[in-house]
C-alpha positions in Angstrom: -5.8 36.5 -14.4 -5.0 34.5 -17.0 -2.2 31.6 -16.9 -0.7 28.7 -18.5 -0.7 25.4 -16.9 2.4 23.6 -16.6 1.0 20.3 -15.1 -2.1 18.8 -14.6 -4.0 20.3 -11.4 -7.2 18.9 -10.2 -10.1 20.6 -10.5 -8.4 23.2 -12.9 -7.1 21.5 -16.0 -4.5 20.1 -18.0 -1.5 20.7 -19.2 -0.8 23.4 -21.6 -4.3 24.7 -21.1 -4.8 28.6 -20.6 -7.1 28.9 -17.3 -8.3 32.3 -15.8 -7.6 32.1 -12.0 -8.1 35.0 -9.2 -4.9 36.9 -9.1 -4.1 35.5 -5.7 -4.3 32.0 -6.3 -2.1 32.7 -9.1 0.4 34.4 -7.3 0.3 32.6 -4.2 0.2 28.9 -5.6 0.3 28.0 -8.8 3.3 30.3 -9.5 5.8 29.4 -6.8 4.6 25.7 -7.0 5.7 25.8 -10.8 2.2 24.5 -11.7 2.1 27.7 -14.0 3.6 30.4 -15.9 2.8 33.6 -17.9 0.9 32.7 -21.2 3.2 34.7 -23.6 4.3 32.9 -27.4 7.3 31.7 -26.3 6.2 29.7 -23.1 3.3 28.4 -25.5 5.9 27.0 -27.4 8.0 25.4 -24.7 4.7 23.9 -23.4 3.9 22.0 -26.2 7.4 20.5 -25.8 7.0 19.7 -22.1 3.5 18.4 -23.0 5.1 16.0 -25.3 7.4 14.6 -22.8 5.1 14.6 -20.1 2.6 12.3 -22.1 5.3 9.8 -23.2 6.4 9.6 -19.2 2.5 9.2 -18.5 2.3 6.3 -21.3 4.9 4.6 -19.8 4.0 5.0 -16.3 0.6 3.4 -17.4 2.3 0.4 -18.9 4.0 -0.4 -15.3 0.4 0.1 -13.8 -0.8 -2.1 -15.8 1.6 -4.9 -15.8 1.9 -4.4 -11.7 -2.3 -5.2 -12.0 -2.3 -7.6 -14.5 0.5 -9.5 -12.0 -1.5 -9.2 -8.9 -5.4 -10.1 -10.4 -6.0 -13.0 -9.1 -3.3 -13.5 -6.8 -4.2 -15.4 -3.5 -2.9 -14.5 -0.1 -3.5 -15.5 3.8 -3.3 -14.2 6.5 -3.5 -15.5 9.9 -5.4 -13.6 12.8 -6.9 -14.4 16.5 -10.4 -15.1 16.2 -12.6 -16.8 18.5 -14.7 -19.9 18.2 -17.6 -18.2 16.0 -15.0 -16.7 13.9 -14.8 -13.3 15.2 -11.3 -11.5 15.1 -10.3 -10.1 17.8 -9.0 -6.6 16.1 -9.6 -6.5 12.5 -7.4 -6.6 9.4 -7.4 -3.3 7.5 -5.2 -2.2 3.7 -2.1 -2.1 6.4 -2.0 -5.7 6.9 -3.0 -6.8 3.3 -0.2 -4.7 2.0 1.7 -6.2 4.3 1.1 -10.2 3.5 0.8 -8.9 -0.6 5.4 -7.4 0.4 6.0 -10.7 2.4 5.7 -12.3 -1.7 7.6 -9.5 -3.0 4.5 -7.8 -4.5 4.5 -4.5 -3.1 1.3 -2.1 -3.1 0.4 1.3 -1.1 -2.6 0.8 1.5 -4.1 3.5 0.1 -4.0 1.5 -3.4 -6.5 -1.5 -1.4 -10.1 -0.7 -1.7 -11.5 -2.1 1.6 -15.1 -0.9 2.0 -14.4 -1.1 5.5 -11.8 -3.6 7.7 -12.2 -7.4 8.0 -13.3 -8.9 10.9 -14.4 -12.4 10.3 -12.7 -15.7 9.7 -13.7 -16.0 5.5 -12.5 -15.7 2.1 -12.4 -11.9 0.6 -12.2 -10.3 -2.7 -10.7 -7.3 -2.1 -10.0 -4.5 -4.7 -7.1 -2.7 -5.4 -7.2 0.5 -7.2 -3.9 2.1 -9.1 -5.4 4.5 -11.3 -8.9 5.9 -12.6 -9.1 2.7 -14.9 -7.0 0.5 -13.9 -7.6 -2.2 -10.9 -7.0 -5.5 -10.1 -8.5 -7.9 -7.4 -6.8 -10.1 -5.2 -8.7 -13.2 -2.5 -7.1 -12.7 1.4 -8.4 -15.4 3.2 -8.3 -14.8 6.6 -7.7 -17.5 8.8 -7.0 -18.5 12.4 -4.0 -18.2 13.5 -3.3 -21.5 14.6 -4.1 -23.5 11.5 -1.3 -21.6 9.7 1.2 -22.6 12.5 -0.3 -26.1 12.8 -1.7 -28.0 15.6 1.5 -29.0 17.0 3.4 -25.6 17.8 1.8 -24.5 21.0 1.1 -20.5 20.9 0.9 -18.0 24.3 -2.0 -15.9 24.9 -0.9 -13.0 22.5 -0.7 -15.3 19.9 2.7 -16.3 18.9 4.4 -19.5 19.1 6.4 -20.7 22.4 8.9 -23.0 22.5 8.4 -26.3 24.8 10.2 -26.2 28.3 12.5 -29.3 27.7 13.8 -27.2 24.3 14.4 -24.2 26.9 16.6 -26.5 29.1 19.0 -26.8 26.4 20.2 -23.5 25.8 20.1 -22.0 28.8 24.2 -22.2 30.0 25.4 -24.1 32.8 26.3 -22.3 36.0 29.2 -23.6 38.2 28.5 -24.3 41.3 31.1 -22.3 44.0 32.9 -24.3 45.8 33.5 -24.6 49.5 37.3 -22.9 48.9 35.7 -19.6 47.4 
């Protein structure tokens, strides 16, 4: 059966290209899904108009991509994870957490859009890719350091990490209760 393609669809083709499909795939998918209609003059014609449209959208789309790259190549971030003395993380830091430190500077990417080979889990400096399109990429460093040296020496940290506040700091807030008296 032959059809006309109304988008791109992987593995297919492009739009306004006439494919032969099996009947079923046809009707079942492509159809319903408004990937593709009937290949008569008239939806030819109004193809080639949403073709037009659809490649103007696509160049401008590609102009953000590239902007958003050419913003983040280059761009330094840390992040601060539990390691022990050799360096070792306990855990690991994956495209989750990049993504994560790259939105804390307002520079917001998908994890699926970092390239990690596979997670971090040393104490170093990384290049990591990040992927946005077939051609277009940009790298960013991470280092990965322990989490005390972001904080600094002098905040003292619990055993999950995070900073506690000293006991005399605690005394402070914590209200003052009135004692009952002997008349109560």
């Amino acid at each position: 059966m032959k059809v006309l393609l109304r988008r791109n669809v992987k593995h297919l083709g492009q739009i306004g290209e006439v494919v032969d499909v099996k009947p079923g795939y046809a009707r079942n998918y492509l159809v319903p899904c408004g990937l593709a209609i009937e290949p008569t003059e008239a939806n030819l014609r109004a193809i080639e108009e949403e073709k037009q449209r659809y490649l103007e959208e696509l160049a401008k789309q590609r102009k953000e991509i590239e902007a958003r790259a050419q913003v983040l190549n280059g761009k330094e971030i840390t992040i601060a994870a539990r390691a022990n003395e050799e360096g070792h993380l306990y855990g690991s830091v994956g495209p989750a957490q990049i993504a994560a430190a790259l939105a804390e500077e307002n520079l917001f990417v998908e994890p699926s859009e970092v390239m990690l080979v596979e997670p971090i889990r040393q104490l170093d400096k990384y290049d990591v890719p990040l992927s946005f399109d077939q051609d277009v990429s940009a790298t960013i460093h991470v280092w990965v350091v322990p989490a005390r040296e972001v904080l600094g020496d002098d905040e003292p940290m619990d055993a999950a990490g995070s900073t506690v506040a000293p006991a005399d700091d605690l005394a402070d807030d914590v209200p003052a209760i009135d004692e009952p008296t002997a008349d109560e």
